[in-house]
C-alpha positions in Angstrom: 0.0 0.0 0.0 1.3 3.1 -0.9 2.8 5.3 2.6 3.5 8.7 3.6 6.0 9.7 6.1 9.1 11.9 6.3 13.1 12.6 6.9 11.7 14.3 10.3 12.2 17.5 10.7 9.0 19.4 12.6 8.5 22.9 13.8 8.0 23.7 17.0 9.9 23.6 20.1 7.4 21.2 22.1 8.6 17.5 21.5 5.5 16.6 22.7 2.9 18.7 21.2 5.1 17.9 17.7 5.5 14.0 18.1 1.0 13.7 18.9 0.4 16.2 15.3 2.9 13.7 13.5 1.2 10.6 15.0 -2.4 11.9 15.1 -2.5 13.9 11.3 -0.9 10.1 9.8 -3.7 8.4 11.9 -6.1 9.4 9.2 -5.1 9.1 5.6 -7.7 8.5 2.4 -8.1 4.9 1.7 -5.3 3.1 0.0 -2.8 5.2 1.8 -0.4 3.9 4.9 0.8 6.6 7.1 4.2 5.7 9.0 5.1 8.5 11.7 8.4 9.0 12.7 10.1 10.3 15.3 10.7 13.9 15.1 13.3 16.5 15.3 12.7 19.7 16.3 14.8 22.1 14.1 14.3 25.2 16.3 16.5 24.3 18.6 19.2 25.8 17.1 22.3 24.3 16.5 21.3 21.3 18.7 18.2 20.7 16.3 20.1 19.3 13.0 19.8 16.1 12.0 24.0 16.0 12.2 24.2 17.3 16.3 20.9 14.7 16.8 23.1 11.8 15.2 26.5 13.6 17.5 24.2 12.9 20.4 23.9 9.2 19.8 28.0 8.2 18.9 29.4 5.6 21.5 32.5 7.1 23.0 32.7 10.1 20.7 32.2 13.5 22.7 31.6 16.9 20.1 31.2 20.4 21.1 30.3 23.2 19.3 32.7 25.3 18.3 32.6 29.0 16.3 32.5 26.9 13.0 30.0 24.4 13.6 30.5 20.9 15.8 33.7 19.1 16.1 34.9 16.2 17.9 36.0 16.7 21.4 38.7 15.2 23.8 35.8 14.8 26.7 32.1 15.5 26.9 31.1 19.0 27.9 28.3 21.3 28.3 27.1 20.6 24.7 27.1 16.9 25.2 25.2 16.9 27.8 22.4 19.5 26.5 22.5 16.5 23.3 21.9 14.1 25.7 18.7 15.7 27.7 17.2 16.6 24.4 17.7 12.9 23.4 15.8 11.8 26.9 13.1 14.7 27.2 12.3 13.5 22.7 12.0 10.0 23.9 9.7 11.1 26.8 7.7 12.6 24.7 7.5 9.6 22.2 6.4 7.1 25.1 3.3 9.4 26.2 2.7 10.6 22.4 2.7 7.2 20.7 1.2 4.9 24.0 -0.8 1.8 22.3 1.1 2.4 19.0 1.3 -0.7 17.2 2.8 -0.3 14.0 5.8 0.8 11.4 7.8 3.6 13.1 10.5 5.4 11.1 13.7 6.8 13.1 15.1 9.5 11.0 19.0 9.7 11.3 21.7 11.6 9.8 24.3 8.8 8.2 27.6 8.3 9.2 29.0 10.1 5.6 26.8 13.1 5.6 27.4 13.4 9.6 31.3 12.9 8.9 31.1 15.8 5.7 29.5 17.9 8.9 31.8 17.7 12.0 35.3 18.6 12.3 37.9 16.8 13.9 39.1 18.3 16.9 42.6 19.6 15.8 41.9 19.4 11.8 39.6 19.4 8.7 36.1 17.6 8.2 36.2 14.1 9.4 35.5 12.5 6.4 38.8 13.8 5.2 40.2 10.9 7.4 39.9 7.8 6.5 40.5 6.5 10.1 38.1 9.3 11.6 35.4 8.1 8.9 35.4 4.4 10.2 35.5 5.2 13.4 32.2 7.5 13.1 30.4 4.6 11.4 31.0 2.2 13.8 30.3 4.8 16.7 26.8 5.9 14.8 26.2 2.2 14.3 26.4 1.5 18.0 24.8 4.1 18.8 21.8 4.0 16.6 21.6 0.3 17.9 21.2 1.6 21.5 19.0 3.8 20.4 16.5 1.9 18.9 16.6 -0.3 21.9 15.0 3.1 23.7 12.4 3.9 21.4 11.1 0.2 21.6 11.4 0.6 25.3 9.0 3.6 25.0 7.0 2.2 22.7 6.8 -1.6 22.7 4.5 -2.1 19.2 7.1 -0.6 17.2 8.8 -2.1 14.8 11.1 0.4 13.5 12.2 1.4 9.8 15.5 3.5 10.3 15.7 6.3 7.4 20.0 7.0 7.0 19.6 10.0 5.5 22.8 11.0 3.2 22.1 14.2 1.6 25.6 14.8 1.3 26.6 11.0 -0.2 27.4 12.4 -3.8 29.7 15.3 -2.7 31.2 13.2 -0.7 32.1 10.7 -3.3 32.8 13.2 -6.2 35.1 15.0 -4.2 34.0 18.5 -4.7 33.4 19.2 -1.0 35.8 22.6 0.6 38.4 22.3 2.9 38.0 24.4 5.8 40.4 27.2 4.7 38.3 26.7 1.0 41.2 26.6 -1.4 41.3 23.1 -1.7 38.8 20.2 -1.6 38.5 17.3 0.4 39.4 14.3 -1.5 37.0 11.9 -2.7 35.8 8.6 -0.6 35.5 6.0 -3.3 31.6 4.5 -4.0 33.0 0.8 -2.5 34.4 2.6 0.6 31.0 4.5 1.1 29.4 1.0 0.5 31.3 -0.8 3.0 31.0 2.0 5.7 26.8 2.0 4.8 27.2 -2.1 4.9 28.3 -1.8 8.4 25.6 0.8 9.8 23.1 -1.6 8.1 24.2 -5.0 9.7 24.6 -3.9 12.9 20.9 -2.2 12.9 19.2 -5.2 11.4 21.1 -7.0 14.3 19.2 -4.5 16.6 15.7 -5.0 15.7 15.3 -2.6 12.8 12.4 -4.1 10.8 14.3 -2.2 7.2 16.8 0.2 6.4 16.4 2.7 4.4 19.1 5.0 3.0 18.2 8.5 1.4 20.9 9.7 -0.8 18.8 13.6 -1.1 19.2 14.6 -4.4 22.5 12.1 -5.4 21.3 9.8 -7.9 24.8 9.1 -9.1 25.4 7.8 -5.5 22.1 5.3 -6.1 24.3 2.1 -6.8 26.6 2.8 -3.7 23.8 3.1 -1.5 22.2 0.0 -2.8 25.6 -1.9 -2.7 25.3 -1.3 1.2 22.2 -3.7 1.0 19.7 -1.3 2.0 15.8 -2.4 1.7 15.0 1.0 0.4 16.3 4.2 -1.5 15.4 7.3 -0.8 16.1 10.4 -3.4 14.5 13.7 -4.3 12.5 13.5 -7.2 13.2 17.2 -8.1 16.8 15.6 -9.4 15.7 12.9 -11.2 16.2 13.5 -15.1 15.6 10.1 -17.3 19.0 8.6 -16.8 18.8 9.0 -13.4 14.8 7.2 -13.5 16.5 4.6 -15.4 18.5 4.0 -12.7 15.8 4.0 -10.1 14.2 1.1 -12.3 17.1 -0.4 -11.9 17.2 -0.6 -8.2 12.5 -1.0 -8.0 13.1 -4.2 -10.6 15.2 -5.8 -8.1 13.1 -5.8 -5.2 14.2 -2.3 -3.2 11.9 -0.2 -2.8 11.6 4.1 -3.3 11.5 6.3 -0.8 10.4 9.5 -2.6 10.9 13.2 -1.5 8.4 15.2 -3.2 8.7 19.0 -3.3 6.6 21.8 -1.4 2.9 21.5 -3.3 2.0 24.5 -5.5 -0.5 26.6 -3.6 -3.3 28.6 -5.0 -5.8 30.5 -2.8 -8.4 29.3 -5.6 -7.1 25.9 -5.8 -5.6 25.2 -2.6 -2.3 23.0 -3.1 -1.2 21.2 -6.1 -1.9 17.7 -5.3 -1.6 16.6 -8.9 1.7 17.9 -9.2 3.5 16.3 -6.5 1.8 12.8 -7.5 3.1 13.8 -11.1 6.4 13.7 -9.6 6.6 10.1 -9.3 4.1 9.1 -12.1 5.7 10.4 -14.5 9.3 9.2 -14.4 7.4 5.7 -13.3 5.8 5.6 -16.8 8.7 7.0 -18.7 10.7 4.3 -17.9 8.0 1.1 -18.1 7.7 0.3 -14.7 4.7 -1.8 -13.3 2.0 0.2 -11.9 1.6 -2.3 -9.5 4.8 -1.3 -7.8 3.8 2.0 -7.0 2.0 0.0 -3.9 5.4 0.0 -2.4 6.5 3.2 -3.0 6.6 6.2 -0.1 5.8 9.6 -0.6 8.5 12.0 2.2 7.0 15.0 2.7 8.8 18.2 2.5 9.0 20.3 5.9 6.8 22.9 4.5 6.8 26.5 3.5 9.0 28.8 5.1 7.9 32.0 7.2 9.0 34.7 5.1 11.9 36.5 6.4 12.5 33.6 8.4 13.8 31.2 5.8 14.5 28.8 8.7 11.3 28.7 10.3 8.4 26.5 9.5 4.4 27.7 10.9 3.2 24.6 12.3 -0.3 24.9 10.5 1.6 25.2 6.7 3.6 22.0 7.6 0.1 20.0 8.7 -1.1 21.2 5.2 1.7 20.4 3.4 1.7 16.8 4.9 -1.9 16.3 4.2 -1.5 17.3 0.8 1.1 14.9 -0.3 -1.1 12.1 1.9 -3.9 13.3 -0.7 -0.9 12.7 -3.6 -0.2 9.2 -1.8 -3.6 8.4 -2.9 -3.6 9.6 -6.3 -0.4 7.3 -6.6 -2.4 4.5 -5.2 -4.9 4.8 -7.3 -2.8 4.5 -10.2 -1.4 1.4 -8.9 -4.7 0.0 -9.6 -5.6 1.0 -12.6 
């Protein structure tokens, strides 16, 4: 059945009030449409709301701080640490009174180990995923982490079975190479696609070992990084469909025609005040490519529609009303089921 969720992100500053309008607006979808909630994260907290600090707060022996140029890796846990670590607790808090009797698919959102090591520095040096050694050990850190992690949110809520969402939006810098050093005249060099697999292979194992019912890995608007992703044996692949030309859908054939399925991020519906939001148009976004390359129709029961954030409050490019993200995830549940539909016909 065609399913709705998202890479998490929420406005808001109330991890409770956020985690019941995730879980109660996905409670009641138009027929033929599956909504799977996920745990949020709450972007207005700053610098300790991105989904890179979130995934800092959940590494196994790997302290970061935040320094005048972002997060780096740390000698010892600090202040920062610690304020990670309580926004970790008070988000699971709110998941266990939020999602109480939940019985069902849960996605866990979290930053993968190559995006978060594009993000952090090292503590005396460049971006982490400069070094090889620093990259491995990140992965195996997230990895462990994660896995304790997902222990916690079962712990809150017992009838999950959860679907963890690596999301990679920086995968294909990474791998081409283009990515600045700190001091910008050079770039960092290039991590090679059977590295990135390897590293990915690793976070995946150890998180099936831990109870995750799939993994999903969302590459944001890399298709060229489709087949590294995939290599890492992921049950899904996630991409923005906004970057999807032809050769790239012929890729994503590739990848639906043996057995994984598409995790789809849609853009921010059209609005008219006649109209209301496009809801044609953000179906179309996966329709047509599915067509243009000869998939079956039928497959579209297995494909999952991410909804964008939402509209930003203008002037405030990095704040999101709460009421314009409920519509913008209703309308692409409403685009969910124009996909399903299709998928019958």
């Amino acid at each position: 059945m065609t399913a709705v969720s998202s890479t998490g992100a929420w406005p808001g500053t109330d991890p409770l009030e956020a985690q019941q309008t995730v879980l109660g607006d996905l409670a009641d979808l138009p027929d033929g449409v599956t909504g799977l909630p996920w745990t949020v994260r709450l972007g207005e907290r700053g610098p300790y709301g991105t989904a890179a600090a979130q995934a800092l707060g959940l590494l196994v022996d790997l302290p970061a701080d935040l320094g005048p140029h972002g997060w780096r890796l740390a000698d010892r846990p600090g202040a920062d640490a610690t304020r990670l670590a309580a926004a970790r607790r008070e988000d699971l808090d709110a998941l266990a009174v939020a999602a109480h009797g939940w019985s069902g698919s849960l996605v866990v959102p979290v930053c993968g180990p190559l995006t978060l090591a594009a993000s952090v520095y090292l503590a005396r040096g460049d971006r982490a995923v400069g070094d090889h050694g620093a990259l491995e050990e990140i992965a195996e850190s997230l990895a462990a982490g994660t896995a304790e992690h997902l222990a916690a949110v079962v712990r809150a809520v017992p009838g999950a079975r959860p679907t963890v969402l690596l999301h990679e939006p920086l995968l294909a810098p990474v791998v081409a190479g283009v990515l600045p050093s700190f001091s910008g005249y050079s770039r960092l060099r290039a991590v090679p696609a059977p590295v990135v697999s390897e590293r990915l292979s690793r976070v995946v194992g150890v998180l099936r070992a831990a109870g995750a019912d799939r993994v999903v890995v969302h590459v944001g608007p890399g298709a060229a990084v489709l087949g590294a992703a995939r290599g890492a044996g992921a049950d899904g692949l996630g991409i923005e469909t906004t970057a999807l030309d032809d050769r790239s859908w012929e890729a994503v054939a590739e990848h639906v025609e043996a057995g994984v399925s598409l995790w789809a991020g849609v853009p921010q519906p059209a609005t008219s005040q006649c109209a209301g939001p496009d809801v044609q148009g953000v179906a179309d976004a996966v329709l047509h490519g599915w067509q243009r390359v000869g998939l079956d129709r039928a497959g579209l029961r297995d494909v999952v529609l991410l909804a964008p954030a939402g509209p930003a409050v203008p002037g405030r490019e990095a704040v999101v009303h709460p009421a314009a993200a409920r519509a913008t995830l209703a309308a692409v549940a409403r685009a969910a089921a124009v996909v399903a539909e299709r998928a019958e016909s």
